[in-house]
N, CA, C and O atoms as a printed pandas DataFrame, in Angstrom:
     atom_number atom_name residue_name chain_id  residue_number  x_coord  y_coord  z_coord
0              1         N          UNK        A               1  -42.475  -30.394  -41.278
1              2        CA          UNK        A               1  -42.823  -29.698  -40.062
2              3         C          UNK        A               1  -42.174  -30.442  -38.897
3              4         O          UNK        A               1  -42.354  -31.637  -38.661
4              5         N          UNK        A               2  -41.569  -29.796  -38.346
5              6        CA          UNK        A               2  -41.026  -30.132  -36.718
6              7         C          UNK        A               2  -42.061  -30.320  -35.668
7              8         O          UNK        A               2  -43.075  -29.652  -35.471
8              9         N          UNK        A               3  -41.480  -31.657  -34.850
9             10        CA          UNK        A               3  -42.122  -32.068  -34.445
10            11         C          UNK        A               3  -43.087  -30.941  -33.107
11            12         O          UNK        A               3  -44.279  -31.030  -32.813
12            13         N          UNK        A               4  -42.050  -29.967  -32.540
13            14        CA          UNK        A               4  -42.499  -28.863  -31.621
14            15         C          UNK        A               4  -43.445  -28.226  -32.015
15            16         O          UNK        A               4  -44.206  -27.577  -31.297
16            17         N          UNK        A               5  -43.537  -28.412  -33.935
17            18        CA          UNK        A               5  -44.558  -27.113  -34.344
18            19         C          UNK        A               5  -45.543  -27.967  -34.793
19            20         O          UNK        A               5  -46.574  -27.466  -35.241
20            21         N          UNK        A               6  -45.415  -29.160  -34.756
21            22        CA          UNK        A               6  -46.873  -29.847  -34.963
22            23         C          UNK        A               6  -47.517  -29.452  -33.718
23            24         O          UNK        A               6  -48.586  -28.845  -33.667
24            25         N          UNK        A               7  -46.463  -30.013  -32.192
25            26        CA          UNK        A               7  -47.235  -30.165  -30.866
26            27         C          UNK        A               7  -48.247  -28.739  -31.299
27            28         O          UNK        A               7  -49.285  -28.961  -31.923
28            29         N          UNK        A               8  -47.999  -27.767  -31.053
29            30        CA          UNK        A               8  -48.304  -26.373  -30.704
30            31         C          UNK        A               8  -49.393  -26.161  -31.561
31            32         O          UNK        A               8  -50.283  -25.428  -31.129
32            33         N          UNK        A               9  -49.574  -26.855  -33.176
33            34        CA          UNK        A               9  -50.893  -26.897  -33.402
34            35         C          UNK        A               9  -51.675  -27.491  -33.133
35            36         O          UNK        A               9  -52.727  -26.853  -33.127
36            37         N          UNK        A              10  -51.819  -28.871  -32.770
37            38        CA          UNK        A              10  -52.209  -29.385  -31.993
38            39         C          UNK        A              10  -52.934  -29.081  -30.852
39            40         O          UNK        A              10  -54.075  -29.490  -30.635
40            41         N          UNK        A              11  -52.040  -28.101  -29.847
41            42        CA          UNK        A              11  -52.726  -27.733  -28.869
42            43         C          UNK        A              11  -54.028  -26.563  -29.092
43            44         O          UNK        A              11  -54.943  -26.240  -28.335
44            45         N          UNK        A              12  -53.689  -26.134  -30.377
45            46        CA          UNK        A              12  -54.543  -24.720  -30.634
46            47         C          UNK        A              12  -55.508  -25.088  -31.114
47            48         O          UNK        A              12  -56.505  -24.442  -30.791
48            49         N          UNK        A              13  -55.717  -26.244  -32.078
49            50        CA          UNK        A              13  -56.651  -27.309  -32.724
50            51         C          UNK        A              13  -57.407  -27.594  -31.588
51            52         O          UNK        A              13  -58.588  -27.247  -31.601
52            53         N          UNK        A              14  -56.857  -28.279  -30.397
53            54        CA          UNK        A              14  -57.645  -28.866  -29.150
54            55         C          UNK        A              14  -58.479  -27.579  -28.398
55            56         O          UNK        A              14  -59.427  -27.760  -27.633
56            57         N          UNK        A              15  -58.017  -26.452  -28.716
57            58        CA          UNK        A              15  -58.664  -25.101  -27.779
58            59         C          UNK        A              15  -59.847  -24.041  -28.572
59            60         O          UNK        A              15  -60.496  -23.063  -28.200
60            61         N          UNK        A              16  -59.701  -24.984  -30.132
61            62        CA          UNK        A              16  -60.730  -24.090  -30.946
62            63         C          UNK        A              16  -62.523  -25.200  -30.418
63            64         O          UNK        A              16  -62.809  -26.338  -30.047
64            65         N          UNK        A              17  -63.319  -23.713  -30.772
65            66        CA          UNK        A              17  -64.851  -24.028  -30.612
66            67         C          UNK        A              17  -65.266  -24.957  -32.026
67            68         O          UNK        A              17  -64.600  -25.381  -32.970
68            69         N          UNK        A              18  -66.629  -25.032  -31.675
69            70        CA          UNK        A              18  -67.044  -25.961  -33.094
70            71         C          UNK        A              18  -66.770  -25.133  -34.436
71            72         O          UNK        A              18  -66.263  -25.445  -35.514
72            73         N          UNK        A              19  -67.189  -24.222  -34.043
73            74        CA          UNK        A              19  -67.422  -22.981  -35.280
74            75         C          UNK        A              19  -66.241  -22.749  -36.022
75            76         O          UNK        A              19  -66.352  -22.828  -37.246
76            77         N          UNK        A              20  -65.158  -22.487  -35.555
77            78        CA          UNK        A              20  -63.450  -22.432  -35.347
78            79         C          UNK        A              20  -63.434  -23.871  -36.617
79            80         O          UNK        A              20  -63.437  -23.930  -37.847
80            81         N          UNK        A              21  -63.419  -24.740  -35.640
81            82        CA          UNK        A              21  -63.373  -25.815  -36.721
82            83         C          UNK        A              21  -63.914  -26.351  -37.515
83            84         O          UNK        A              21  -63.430  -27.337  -38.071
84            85         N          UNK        A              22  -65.107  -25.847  -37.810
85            86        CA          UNK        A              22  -66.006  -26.382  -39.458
86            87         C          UNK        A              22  -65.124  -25.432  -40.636
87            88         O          UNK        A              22  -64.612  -25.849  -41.675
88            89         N          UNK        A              23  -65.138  -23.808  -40.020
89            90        CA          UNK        A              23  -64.122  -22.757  -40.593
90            91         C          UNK        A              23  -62.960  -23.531  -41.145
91            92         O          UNK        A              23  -62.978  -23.706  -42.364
92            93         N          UNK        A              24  -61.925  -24.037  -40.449
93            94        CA          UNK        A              24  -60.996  -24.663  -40.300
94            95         C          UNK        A              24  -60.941  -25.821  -41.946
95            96         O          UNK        A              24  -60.248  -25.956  -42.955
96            97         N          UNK        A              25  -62.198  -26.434  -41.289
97            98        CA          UNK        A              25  -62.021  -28.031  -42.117
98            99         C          UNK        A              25  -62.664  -27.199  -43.432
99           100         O          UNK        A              25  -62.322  -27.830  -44.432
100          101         N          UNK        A              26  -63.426  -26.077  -43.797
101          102        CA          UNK        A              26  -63.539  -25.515  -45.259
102          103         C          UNK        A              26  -62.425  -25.056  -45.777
103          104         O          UNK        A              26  -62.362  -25.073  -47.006
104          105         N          UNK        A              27  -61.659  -24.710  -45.275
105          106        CA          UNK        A              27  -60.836  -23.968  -45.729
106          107         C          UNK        A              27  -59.228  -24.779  -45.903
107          108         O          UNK        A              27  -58.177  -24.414  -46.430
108          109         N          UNK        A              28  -59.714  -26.253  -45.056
109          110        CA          UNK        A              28  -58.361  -26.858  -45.571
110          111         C          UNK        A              28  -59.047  -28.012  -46.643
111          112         O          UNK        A              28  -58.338  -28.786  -47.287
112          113         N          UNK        A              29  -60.330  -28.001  -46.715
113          114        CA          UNK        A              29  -61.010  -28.400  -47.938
114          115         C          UNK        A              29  -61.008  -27.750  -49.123
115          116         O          UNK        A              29  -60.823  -28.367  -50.172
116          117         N          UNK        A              30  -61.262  -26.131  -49.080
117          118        CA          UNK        A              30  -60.628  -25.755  -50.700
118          119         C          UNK        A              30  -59.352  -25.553  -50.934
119          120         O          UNK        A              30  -59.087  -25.261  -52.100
120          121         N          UNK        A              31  -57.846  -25.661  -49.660
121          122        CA          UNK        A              31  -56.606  -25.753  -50.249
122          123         C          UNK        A              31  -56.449  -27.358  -50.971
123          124         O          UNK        A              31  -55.445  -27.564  -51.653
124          125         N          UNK        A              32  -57.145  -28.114  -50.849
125          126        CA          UNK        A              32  -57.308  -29.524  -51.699
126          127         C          UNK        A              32  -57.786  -29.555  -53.041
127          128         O          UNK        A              32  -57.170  -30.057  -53.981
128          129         N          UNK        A              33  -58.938  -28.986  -53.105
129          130        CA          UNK        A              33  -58.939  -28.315  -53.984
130          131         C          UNK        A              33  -58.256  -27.766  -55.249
131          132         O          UNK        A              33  -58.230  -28.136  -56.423
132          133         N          UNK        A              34  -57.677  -26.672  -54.516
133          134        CA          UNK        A              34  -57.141  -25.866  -55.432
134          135         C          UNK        A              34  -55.202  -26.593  -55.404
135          136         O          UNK        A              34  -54.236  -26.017  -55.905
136          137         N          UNK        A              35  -55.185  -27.612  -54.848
137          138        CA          UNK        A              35  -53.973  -28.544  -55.330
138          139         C          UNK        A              35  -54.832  -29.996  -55.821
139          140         O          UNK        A              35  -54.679  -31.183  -55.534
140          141         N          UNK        A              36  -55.535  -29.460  -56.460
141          142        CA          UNK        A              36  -56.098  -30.512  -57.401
142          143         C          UNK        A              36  -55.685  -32.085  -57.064
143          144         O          UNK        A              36  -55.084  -32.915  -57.746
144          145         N          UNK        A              37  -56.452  -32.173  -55.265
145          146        CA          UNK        A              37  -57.407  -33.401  -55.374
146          147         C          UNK        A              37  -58.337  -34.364  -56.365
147          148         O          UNK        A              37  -59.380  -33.982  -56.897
148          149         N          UNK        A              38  -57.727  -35.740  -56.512
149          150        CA          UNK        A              38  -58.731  -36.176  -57.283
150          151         C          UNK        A              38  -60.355  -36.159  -56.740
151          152         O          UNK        A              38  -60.765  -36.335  -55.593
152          153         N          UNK        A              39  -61.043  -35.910  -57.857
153          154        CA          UNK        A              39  -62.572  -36.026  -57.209
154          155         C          UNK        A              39  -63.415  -37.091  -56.249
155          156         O          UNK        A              39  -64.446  -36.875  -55.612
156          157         N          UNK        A              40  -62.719  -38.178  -56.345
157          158        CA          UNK        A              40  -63.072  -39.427  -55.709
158          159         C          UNK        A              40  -62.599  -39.190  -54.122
159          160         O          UNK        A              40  -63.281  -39.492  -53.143
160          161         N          UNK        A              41  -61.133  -38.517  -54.096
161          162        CA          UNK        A              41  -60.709  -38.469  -52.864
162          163         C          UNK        A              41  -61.579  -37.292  -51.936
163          164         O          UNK        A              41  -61.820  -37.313  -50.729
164          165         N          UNK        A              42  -61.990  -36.159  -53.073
165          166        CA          UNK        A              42  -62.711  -35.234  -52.204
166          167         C          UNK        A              42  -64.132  -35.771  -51.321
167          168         O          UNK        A              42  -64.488  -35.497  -50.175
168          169         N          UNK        A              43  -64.979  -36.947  -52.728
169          170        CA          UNK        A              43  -66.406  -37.535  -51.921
170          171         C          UNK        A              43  -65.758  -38.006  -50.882
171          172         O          UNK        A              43  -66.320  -37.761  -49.814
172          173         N          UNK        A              44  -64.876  -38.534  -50.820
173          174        CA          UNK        A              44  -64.529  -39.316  -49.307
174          175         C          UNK        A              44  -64.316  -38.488  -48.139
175          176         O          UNK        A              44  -64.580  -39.093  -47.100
176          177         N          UNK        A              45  -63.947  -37.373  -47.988
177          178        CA          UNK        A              45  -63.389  -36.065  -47.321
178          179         C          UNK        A              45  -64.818  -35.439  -47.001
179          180         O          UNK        A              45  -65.259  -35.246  -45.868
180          181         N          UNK        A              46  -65.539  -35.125  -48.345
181          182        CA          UNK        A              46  -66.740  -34.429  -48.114
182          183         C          UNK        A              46  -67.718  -35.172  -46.934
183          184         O          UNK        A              46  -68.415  -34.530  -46.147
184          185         N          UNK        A              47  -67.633  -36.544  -46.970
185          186        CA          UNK        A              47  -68.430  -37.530  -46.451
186          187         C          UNK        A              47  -67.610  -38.178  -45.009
187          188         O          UNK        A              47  -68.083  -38.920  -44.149
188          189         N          UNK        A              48  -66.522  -37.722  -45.090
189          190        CA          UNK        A              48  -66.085  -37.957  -43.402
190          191         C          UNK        A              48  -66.239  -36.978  -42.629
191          192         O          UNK        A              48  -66.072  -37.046  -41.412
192          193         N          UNK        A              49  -66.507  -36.161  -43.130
193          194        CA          UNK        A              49  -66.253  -34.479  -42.447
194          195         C          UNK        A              49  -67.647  -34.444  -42.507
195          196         O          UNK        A              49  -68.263  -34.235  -41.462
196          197         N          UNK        A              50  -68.241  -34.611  -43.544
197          198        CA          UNK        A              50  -69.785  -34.227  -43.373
198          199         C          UNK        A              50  -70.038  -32.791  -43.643
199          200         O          UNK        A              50  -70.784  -31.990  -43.079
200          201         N          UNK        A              51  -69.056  -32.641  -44.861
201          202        CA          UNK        A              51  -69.347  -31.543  -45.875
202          203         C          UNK        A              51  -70.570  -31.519  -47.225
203          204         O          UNK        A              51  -70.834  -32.546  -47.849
204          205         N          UNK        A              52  -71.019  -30.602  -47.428
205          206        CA          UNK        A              52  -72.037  -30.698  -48.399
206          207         C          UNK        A              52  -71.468  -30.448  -49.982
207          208         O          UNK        A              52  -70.474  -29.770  -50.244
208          209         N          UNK        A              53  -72.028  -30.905  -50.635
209          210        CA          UNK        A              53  -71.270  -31.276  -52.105
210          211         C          UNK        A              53  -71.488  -29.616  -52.775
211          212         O          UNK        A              53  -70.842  -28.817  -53.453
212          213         N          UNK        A              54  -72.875  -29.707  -52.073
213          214        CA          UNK        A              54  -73.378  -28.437  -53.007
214          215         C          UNK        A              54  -73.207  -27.033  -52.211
215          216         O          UNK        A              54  -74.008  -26.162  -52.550
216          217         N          UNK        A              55  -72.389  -26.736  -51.326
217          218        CA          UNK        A              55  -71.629  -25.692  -50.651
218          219         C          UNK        A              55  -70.503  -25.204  -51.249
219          220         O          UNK        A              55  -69.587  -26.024  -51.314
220          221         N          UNK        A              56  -70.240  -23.894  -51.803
221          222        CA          UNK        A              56  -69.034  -23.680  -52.260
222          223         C          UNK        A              56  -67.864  -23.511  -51.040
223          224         O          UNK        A              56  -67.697  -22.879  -49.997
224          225         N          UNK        A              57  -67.332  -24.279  -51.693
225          226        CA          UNK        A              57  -66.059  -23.720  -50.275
226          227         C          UNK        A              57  -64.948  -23.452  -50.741
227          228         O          UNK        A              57  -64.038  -23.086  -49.997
């Protein structure tokens, strides 16, 4: 990714609500997932984010 098209998410990242971004962090939690994250790396993810184990996402 170029560096212009990081800025620009970035800025859209900085302009989303809470809601926007819990959405956000599930959904770049099951593309981990489904590129088969080891399980150890997900508790760590689940537990910085302050995701629930027992939530499907």
């Amino acid at each position: 990714m170029d560096e212009a098209t990081a800025e620009m998410i970035e800025r859209a990242i900085d302009q989303m609500t809470k809601e926007e971004l819990n959405e956000l962090t599930k959904h770049a939690y099951r593309r981990l997932v489904e590129l088969g994250t080891s399980e150890s790396n997900l508790v760590g993810i689940r537990a910085k984010y302050g995701l629930n184990e027992k939530t499907n996402y």
